[in-house]
C-alpha positions in Angstrom: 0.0 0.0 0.0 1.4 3.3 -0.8 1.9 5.9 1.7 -0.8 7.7 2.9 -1.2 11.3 5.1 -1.5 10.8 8.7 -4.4 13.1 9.4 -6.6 11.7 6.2 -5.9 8.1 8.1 -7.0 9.2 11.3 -10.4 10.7 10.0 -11.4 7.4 8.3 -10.4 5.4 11.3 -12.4 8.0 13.6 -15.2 7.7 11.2 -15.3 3.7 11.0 -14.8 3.6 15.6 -18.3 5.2 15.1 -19.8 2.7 12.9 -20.7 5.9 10.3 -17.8 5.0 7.3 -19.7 5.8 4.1 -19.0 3.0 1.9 -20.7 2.9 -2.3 -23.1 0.1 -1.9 -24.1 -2.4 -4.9 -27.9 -2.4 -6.6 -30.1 -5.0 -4.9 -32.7 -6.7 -5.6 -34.8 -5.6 -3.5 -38.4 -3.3 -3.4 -37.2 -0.1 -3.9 -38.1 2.4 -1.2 -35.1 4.6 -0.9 -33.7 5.9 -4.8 -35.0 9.3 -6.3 -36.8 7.4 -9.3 -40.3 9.0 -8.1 -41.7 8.2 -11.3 -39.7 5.4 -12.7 -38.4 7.2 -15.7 -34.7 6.7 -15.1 -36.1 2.7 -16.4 -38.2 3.9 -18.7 -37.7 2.3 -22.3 -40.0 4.5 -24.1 -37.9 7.4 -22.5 -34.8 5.5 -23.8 -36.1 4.8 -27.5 -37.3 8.3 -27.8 -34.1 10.0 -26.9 -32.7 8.0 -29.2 -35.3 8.4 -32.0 -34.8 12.5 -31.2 -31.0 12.7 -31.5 -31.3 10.4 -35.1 -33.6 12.8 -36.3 -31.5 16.0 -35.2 -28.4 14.4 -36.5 -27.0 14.4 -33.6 -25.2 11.3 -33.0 -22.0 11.6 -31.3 -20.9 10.4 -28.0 -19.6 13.8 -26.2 -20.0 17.4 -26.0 -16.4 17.8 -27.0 -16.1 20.9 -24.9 -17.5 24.0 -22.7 -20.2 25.1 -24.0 -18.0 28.6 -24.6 -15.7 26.7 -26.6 -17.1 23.5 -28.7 -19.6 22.2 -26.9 -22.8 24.5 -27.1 -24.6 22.6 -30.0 -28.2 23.2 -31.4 -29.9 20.9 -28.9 -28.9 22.9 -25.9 -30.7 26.1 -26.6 -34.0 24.6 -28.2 -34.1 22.2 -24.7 -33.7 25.3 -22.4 -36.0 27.5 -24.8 -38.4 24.6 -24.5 -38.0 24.1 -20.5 -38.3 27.9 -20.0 -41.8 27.7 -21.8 -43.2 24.9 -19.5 -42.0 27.3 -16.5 -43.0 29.7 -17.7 -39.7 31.7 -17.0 -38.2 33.7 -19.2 -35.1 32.0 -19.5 -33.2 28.7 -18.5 -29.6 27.4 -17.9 -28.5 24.3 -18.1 -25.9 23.0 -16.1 -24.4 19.1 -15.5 -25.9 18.5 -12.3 -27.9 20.3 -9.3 -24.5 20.0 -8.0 -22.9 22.3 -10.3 -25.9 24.8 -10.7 -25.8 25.7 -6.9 -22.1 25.7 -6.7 -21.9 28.1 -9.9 -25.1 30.6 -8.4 -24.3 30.4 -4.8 -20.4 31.2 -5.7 -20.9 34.0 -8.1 -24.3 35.7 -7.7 -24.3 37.1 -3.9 -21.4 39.5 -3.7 -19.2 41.3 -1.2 -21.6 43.3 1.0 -24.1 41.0 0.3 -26.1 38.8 2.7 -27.4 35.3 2.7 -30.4 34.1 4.8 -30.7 30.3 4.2 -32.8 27.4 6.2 -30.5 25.7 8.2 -32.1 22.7 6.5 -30.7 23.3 3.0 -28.4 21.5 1.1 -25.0 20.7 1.2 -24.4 21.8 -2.3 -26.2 25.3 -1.5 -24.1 25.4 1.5 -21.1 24.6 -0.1 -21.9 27.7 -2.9 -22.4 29.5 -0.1 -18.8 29.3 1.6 -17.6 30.3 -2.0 -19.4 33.1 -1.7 -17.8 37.0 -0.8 -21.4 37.2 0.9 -22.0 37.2 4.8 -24.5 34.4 5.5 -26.8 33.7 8.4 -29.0 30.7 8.7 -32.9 30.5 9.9 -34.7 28.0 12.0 -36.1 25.6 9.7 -39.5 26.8 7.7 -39.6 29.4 10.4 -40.6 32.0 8.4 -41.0 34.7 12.2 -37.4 34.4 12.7 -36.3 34.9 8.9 -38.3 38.2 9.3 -36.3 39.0 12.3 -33.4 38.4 10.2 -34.8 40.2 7.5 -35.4 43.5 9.7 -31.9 43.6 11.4 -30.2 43.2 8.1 -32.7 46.0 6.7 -29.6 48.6 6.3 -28.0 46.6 3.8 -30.3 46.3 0.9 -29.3 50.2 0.7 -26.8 49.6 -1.4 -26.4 45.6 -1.4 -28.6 42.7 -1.8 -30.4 40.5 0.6 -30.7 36.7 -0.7 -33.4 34.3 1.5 -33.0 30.4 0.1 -35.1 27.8 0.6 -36.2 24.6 -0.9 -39.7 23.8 -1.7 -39.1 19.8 -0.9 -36.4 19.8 1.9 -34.4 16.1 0.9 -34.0 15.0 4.7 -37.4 15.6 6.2 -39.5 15.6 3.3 -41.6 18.8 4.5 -42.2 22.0 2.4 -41.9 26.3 3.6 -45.0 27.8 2.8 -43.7 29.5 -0.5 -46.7 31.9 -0.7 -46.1 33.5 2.7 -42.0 33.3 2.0 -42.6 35.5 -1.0 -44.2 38.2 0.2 -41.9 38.4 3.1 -39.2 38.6 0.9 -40.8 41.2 -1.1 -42.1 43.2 1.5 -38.2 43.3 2.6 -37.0 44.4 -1.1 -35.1 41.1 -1.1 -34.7 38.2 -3.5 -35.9 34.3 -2.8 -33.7 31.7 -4.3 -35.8 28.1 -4.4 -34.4 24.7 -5.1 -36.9 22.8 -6.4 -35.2 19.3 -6.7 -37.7 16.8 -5.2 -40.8 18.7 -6.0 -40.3 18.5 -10.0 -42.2 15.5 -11.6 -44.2 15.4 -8.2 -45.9 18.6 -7.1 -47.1 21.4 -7.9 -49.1 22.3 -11.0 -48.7 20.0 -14.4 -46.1 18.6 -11.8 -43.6 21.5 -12.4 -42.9 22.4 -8.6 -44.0 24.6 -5.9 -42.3 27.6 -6.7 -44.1 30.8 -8.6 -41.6 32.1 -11.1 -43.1 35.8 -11.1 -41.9 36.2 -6.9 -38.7 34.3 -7.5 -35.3 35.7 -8.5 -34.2 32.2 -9.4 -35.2 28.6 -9.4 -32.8 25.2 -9.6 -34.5 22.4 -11.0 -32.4 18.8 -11.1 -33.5 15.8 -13.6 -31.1 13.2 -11.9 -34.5 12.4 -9.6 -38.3 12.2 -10.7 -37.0 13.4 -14.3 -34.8 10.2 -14.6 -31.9 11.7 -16.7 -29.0 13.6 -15.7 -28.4 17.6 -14.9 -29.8 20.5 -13.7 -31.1 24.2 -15.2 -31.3 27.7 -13.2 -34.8 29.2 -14.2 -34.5 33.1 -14.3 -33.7 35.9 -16.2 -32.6 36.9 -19.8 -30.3 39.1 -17.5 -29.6 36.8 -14.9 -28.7 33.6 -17.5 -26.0 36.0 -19.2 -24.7 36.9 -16.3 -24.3 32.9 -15.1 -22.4 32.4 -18.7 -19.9 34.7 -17.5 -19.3 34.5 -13.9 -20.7 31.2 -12.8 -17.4 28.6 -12.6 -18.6 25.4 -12.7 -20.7 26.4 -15.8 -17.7 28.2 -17.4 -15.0 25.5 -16.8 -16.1 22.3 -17.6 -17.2 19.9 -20.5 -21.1 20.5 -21.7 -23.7 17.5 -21.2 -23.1 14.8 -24.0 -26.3 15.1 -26.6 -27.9 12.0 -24.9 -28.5 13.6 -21.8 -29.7 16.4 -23.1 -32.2 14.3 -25.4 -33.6 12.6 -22.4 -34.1 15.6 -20.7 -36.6 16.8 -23.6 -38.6 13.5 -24.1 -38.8 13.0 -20.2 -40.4 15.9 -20.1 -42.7 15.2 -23.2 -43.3 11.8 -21.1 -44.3 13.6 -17.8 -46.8 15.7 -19.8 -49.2 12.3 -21.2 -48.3 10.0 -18.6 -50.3 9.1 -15.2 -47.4 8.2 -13.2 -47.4 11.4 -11.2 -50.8 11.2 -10.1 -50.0 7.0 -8.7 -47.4 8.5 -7.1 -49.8 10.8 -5.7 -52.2 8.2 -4.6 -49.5 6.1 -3.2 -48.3 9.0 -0.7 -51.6 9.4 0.4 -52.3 5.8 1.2 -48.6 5.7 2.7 -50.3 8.3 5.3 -52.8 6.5 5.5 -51.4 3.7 6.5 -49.4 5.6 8.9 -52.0 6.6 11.4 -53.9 3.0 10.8 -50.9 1.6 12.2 -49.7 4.8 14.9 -46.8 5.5 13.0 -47.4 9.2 12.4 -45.7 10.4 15.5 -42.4 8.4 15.0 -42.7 10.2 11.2 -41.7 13.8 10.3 -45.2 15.3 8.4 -44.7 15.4 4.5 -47.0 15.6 1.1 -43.9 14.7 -0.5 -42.4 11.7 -1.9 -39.9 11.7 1.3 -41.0 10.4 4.5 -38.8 9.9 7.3 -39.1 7.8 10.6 -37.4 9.2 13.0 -35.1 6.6 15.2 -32.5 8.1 17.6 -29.1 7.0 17.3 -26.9 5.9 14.6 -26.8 2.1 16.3 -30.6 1.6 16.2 -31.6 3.4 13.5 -29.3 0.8 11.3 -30.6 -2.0 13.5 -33.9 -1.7 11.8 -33.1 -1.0 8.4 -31.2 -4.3 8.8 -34.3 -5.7 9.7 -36.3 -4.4 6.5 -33.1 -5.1 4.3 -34.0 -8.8 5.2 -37.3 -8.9 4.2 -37.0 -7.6 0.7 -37.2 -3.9 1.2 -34.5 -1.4 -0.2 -34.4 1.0 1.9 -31.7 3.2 3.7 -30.2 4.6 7.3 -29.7 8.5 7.2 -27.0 8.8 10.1 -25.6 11.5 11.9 -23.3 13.2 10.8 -25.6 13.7 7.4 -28.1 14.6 9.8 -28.0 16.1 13.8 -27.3 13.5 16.6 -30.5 12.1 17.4 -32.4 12.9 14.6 -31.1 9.8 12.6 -34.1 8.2 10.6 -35.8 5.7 8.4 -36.0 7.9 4.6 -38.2 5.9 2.7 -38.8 7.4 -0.9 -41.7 7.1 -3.0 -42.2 5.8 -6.5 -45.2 5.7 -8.4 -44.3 2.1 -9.1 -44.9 1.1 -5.4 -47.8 -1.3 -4.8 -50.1 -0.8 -2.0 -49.4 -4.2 -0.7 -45.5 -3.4 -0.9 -46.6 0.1 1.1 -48.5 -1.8 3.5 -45.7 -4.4 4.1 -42.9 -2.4 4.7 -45.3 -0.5 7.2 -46.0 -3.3 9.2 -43.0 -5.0 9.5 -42.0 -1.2 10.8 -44.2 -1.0 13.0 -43.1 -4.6 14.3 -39.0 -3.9 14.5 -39.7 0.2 15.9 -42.0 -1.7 19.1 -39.6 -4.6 20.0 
């Protein structure tokens, strides 16, 4: 083995003495409660055929983007999919990036500016957060969905919209809990405070919102991220916004500016994966499997031990990283793919159960899983 730092070694080993070593785990056979698939397009042959079918009929059939976008890369099929998603959000504009990764890093890092503040939910992100700390912005986090204290915040930073900017972030589907701000009274807060609301809208495209589209109202929003790596099945990300705000991205945003464009197949299934969420039903079984899920929750007293969501999320709270893997164990076993979220992902004592939607789900599968919960959580 070759040499290796010191202080790197000492973090894995502290990491593995606490029984939280993060390790890439093989696809299993199992019923799948716990990946993003919402709507099972990321399997979906007809998606698959048509993206092909769409790229032979653009002649566009080459393996890679061959460059950035401000180089080589920035072929036909980029600007008629953003013109295209713009017009189903109705936004003005849209900019595609190669992940929700990448979009947050490249907005959070060049957007808010020296002077500038930041007002996020402690909840959000880890790739907001980590455009944030790129940032020459001050930031300050509020309680979660506490929207009392973000006008407190709002108030005592009232000085600086003067001559700086005040940015409030949120996302309308938070990934660890599952629960949603109230985006109607978050906007007029914000514009009442002559500020600008930033909303990532990753788990709430494909399964909320109207035709699907997510929460978010693009006329009281400064920008919105949207991700197809979850319900959308494909790969990538855009920024909805501006005319003004999308050239400004092309020229300052990093990780938009520096690296190798989408190749032509992701870009393809992006389009027909949308034309596929427009005809098909899957979004409304998903819909009617969350809302037996909940059902099923109070006919079996689980809704205490779960944190409340209309999402596609729901999360079972089970302190401690010990116990809360002692029962996914337990549902492993019996068929059911689901998956631990441990501290430090989450806050000691908050570790849980996420279990993950799909419109694919049976009711019978729903009620399983369930009941053998409710078995393991009472032992």
């Amino acid at each position: 083995m070759k040499k290796f730092p010191k202080k790197l070694a000492k973090k894995l080993s502290g990491r593995e003495e606490k029984g939280v070593l993060r390790q890439l785990p093989l696809q299993i056979n199992s019923i799948d409660f716990s990946s993003n698939d919402y709507l099972g397009f990321a399997k979906s042959q007809e998606i698959f055929e048509l993206s092909h079918e769409y790229l032979v009929s653009e002649n566009l059939m080459s393996n890679g983007a061959t460059g950035s976008r401000l180089i080589s890369g920035n072929n036909k099929l980029y600007e008629l999919i953003e013109s295209q998603i713009a017009k189903r959000h109705q936004s003005e504009s849209a900019l595609l990036f190669n992940s929700g990764y990448d979009a947050n890093i490249g907005f959070f890092s060049s957007v808010p500016q020296r002077g500038d503040i930041i007002l996020f939910d402690e909840l959000i992100h880890a790739s907001i957060r980590d455009g944030i700390k790129m940032s020459a912005a001050k930031s300050y986090k509020f309680y979660h969905n506490d929207v009392a204290h973000l006008e407190e915040l709002l108030r005592r930073n009232g000085k600086v919209k003067e001559e700086n900017t005040i940015y409030v972030v949120t996302e309308s589907v938070f990934s660890m809990d599952g629960d949603s701000p109230d985006l109607g009274v978050l906007s007029e807060i914000v514009s009442k405070h002559e500020a600008f609301l930033v909303v990532d809208e990753a788990h709430a495209l494909g399964v909320l919102g109207n035709n699907y589209l997510g929460l978010s109202d693009d006329k009281s929003v400064f920008a919105t991220i949207i991700t197809f790596g979850k319900a959308m099945g494909s790969h990538g990300a855009a920024v909805l916004c501006s005319d003004k705000l999308k050239e400004y991205l092309i020229n300052f945003a990093r990780s938009f500016i520096y690296t190798t464009g989408l190749p032509p197949h992701s870009l393809a299934t992006i389009a027909m994966s949308y034309q596929l969420l427009e005809k098909s039903e899957e979004s409304k079984r998903l819909q009617e499997n969350i809302q037996f899920f909940k059902k099923e929750l109070k006919r079996l007293d689980l809704t205490e031990k779960f944190i409340n969501s209309n999402s596609a999320i729901h999360c079972c709270i089970i302190s401690g990283n010990k116990e809360v893997k002692k029962v996914t164990d337990q549902l492993q076993k019996e068929g059911f793919d689901v998956k631990p979220i441990l501290s430090p992902t989450v806050p000691e004592n908050q570790e849980r159960i996420r279990f993950c939607l799909h419109s694919y789900n049976s009711y019978q599968e729903i009620t399983q899983v369930l009941e053998l919960l409710s078995t393991f959580v009472n032992q």
